[in-house]
N, C-alpha and C positions, 0 to 999 in steps of 0.2 A: 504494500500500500504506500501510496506516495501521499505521506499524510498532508505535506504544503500544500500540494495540490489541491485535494480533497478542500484543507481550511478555506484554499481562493474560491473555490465557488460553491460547495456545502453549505459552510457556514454563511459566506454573501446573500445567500438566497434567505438562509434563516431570516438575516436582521431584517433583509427586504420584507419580507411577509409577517414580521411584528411576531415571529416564533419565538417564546417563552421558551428557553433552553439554558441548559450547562452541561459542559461537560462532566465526565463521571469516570470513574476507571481507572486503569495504567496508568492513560495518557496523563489524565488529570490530575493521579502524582505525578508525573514528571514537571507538570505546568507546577506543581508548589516546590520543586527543588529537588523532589528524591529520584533520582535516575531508578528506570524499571522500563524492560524490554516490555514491548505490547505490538500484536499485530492487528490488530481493528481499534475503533473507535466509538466508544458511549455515553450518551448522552441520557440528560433527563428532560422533557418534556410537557407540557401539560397536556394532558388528554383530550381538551379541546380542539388540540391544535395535529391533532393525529392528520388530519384529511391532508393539511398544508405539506404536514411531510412529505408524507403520501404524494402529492404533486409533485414537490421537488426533488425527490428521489427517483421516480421517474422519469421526471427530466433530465436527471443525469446518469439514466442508463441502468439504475438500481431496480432489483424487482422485491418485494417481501418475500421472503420464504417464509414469515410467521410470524403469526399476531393475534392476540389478547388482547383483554381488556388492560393487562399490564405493562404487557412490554412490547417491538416489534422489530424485528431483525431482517434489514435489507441488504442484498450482497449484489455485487454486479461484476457478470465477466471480464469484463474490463480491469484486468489485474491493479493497476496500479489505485483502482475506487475502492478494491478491496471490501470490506465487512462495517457496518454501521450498526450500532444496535441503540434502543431508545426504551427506556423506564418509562413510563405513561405515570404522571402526577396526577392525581384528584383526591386521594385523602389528606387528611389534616398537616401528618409529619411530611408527605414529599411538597405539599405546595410549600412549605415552610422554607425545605429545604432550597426551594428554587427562590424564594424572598428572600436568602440569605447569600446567593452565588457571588460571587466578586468578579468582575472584567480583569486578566490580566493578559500580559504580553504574551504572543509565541514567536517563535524564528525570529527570535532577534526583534521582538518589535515590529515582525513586517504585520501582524493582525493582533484581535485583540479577540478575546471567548472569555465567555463568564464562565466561570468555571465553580464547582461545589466548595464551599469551605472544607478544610481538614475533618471536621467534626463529624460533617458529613457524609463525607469520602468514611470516614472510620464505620457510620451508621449502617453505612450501604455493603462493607466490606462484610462485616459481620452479619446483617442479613443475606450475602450470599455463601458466608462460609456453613451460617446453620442450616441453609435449603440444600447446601451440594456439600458433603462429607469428603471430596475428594477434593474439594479448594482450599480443605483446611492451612494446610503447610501457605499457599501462595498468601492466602488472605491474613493469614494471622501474624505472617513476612512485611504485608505492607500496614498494619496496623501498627505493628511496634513499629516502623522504621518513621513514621507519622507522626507517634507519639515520639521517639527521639528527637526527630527534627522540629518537633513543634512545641517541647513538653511546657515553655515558659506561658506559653500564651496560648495554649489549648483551653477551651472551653469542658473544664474536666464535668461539672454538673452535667452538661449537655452530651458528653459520651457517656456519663455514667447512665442518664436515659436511656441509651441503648443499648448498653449491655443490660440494665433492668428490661428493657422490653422483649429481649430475647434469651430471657434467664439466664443470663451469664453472669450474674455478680462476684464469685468468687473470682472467676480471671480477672474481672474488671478493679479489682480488690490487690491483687496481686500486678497485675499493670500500671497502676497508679503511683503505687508503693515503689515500683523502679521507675519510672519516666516523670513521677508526677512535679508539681512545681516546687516540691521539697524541697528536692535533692540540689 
């Protein structure tokens, strides 16, 4: 995936059509500083805004291979468009999470993506580590590297939330205790 490419006119189209989006993922740590190999790119969305995708991802040669109420993943031949995937916001905590995204630089400054806060990025990691038992190692890799890189100015309350929502307190208890703003 040629991800410059992709941001020149993926994301372009997004602002165009007033698409409520952040990025999410990998990539989204590497956009806060922690290097991490990723080959596609994911996004969060609002659910309203499903159909908009939907048009410009077609436009640029993407088709769905699947879709939910929650999420929807578009791939296109086209090797270097590579794999797109998108979390569909309409409950309470993802519209939140999309209120809270920040604009920052990529390539050097040549674009700019909002992108999910740390906190966030951790919320989401952790809900995909407890739905898929085989992302444990990857996800709970970029959780601590997150919490390292972030531990002064992490929103610990706000990750404690999540790991209370998906009963994890004792990890959450034990990660705190090494990363927190104690130490």
């Amino acid at each position: 995936m040629d991800f410059e490419k992709v941001f020149q006119i993926v994301v372009n189209d997004f602002n165009k059509e007033d698409v409520a989006y952040a990025l999410i993922g990998g990539f989204a740590v590497g956009v806060w500083g922690i290097m991490r190999a990723t080959t596609d790119l994911d996004f969060i969305i609002l659910l309203k805004d499903s159909p908009k995708i939907e048009k410009i991802m077609k436009k640029h040669s993407y088709r769905c291979v699947y879709k939910t109420e929650n999420v929807s993943q578009y791939v296109s031949d086209i090797k270097i468009f590579g794999e797109i995937d998108f979390l569909h916001a309409f409950r309470k905590i993802s519209l939140s999470m999309l209120k809270r995204a920040k604009e920052l630089p990529v390539f050097g400054g040549k674009f700019k993506v909002k992108v999910l806060i740390p906190e966030d990025i951790i919320g989401l990691k952790l809900q995909a580590l407890v739905n898929d038992k085989e992302r444990k190692l990857r996800e709970f890799t970029d959780i601590e590297a997150i919490m390292d890189c972030f531990r002064k100015d992490l929103n610990w309350s706000l990750v404690g939330e999540y790991f209370s929502l998906f009963k994890q307190e004792a990890k959450f208890k034990k990660l705190e205790a090494k990363y927190g703003n104690a130490k």
